[in-house]
C-alpha positions, 0 to 999 in steps of 0.5 A, a space after each residue: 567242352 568247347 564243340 567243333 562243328 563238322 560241315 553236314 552233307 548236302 542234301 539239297 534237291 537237284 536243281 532243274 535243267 534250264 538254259 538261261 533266256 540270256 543265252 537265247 536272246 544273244 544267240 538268236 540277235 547275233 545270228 541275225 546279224 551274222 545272216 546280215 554281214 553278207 548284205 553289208 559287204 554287199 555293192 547294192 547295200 539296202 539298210 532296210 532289206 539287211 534289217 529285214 533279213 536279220 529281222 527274220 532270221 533273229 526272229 526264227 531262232 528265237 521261236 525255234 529256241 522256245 519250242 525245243 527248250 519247252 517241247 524238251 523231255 526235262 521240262 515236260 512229264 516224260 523222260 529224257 530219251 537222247 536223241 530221239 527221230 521222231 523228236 527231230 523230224 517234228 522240230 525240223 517240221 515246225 520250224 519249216 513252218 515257222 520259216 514259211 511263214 516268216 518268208 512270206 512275211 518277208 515278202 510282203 515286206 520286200 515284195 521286190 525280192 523273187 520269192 522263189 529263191 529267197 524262200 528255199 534259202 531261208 528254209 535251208 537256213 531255218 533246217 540248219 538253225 534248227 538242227 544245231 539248237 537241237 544238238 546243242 540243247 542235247 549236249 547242254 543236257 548231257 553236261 548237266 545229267 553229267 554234272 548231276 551224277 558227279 555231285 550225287 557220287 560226292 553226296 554218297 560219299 560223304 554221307 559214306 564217309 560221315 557214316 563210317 567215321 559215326 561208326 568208328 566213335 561207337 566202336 571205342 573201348 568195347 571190352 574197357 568196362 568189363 576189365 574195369 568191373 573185373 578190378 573193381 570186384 576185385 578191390 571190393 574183394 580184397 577191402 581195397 581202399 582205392 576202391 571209392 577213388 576207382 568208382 570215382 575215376 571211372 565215372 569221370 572217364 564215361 562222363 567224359 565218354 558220353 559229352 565226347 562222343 558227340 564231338 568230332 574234335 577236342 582240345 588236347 587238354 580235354 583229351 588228356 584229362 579223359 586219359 589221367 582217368 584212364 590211366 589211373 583205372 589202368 594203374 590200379 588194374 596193373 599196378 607197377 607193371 604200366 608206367 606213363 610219363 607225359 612231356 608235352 608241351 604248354 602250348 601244344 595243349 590247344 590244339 585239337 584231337 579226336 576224343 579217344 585218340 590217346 586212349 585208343 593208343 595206350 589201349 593199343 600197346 596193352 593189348 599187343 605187349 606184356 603188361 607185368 610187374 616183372 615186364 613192366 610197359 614203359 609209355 612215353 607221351 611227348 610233343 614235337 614240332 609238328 606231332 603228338 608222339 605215343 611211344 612204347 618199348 616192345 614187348 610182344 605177347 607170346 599169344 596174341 589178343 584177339 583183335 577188333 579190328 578197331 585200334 590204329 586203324 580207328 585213329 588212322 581213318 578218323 584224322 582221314 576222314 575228318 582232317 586229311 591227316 596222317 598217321 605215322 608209325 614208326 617200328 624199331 628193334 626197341 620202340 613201337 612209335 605213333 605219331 599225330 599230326 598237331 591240328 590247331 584250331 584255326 587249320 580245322 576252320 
């Protein structure tokens, strides 16, 4: 049997909180020259003292940048607190340091300039600097944090999805081998001479119980060869009273099913209808255009079975699960009808 691999959920560690140093550099040289454009637009241009002025401010930003990227719970031991006060009134305090001492650098520079009124304007541009690098970094976190927990929720839900769909394969046929011990007994009983080819048949159809289990699809022809073991244990439980009669076409057979899916539906009409010589159930397999079709004439049992839970509602979640398929079922006076939709190999890649 030809395996079609299913993605594995990812599992990969979370990657760390960083802002790129590209953002830093851009943003700190375009502030610079952003303070300068004034200066341009100025009558008494000087090239020299826009240099300077875009000089400081870029300078500023930049180690205003570094220090609360590093000095940022994420990149530290402690936790992220959001907006944290005392946070804020330090950063605020370091960068009117930074800025003092990038004025007075400033000053030395361009000594001509009045000190005084150059110093308090760059100490509100550093408060201002300051604060919006702050916010931004917070709301940059935030988007991540927020990011993180959407791909933790896909991760949980795929790994529940994955988990449920593992559960569902373990969950097929539970009471199949008893019955089919039942008739064995009772052909052994009875010198039936059937009985070799039924322990033959039966082995056919676990051997093919084990290798399916551990696929999540495979071919039609594969599923229908693991079905002619099922329905000839079937036959020799119920004799005249179970007729199947298959008419699907050549180039269906390679599409793709999940194993157990045509059991599941034949295992589905016995247990829900009468099943005698005198009733017998009539179940047709055929193909159309788009859709494998099981379909069976409705004889409902006064009492019914005990239900698992498992049936159509098995297949159902599988083609979900797995394929974002969908089952149809369709009731009429005189039919009960399943369809499924046909995958081909190149529609599961």
């Amino acid at each position: 049997m030809q395996q079609i691999n299913y993605q594995e959920v990812n599992t990969q560690q979370q990657p760390a909180f960083k802002i790129s140093n590209r953002i830093i550099w851009l943003s700190s040289v375009s502030l610079g020259i952003l303070t300068a454009i004034p200066k341009i637009a100025d009558h008494h241009f000087v090239l020299y003292e826009a240099l300077v002025d875009a000089a400081v401010t870029s300078g500023f930003s930049l180690l205003i940048w570094y220090y609360n990227v590093y000095t940022f719970p994420s990149y530290t031991a402690k936790n992220a607190g959001g907006f944290g006060t005392k946070r804020l009134l330090r950063n605020l305090l370091v960068g009117l340091v930074i800025m003092f001492v990038l004025s007075c650098i400033q000053q030395y520079l361009l000594s001509h300039l009045n000190f005084g009124p150059v110093m308090l304007m760059f100490e509100v541009r550093g408060i201002l600097i300051n604060l919006t690098f702050y916010m931004f970094i917070h709301l940059l976190h935030q988007s991540y944090l927020n990011q993180q927990v959407s791909l933790e929720l896909e991760r949980t839900t795929s790994a529940n999805l994955w988990a449920q769909y593992e559960l569902l394969k373990q969950q097929v046929n539970p009471h199949f081998l008893f019955n089919s011990l039942n008739t064995l007994k009772y052909m052994v009983e009875s010198d039936d001479r059937q009985a070799v080819n039924f322990i033959l048949k039966l082995s056919d159809f676990y051997r093919f119980t084990l290798e399916s289990r551990k696929l999540n699809l495979i071919r039609l022809s594969e599923e229908t060869e693991i079905l002619d073991s099922y329905v000839y244990l079937l036959k020799a439980r119920f004799e005249s009273g179970f007729e199947l009669k298959k008419e699907i076409a050549p180039e269906v057979y390679a599409s793709m099913i999940p194993p157990f899916t045509l059991q599941l539906l034949i295992e589905n009409c016995i247990k829900h209808n009468i099943v005698s010589e005198e009733k017998p159930l009539h179940i047709n397999l055929y193909s159309t255009a788009e859709h494998i079709v099981v379909e069976n004439n409705i004889q409902l049992k006064r009492v019914p079975e005990s239900s698992t839970g498992i049936g159509l509602e098995n297949i159902s979640q599988r083609y979900q699960h797995l394929l974002d398929g969908e089952m149809i079922i369709d009731v009429t006076a005189e039919k009960f009808i399943v369809k499924l939709p046909i995958i081909y190999e190149r529609h599961h890649h």
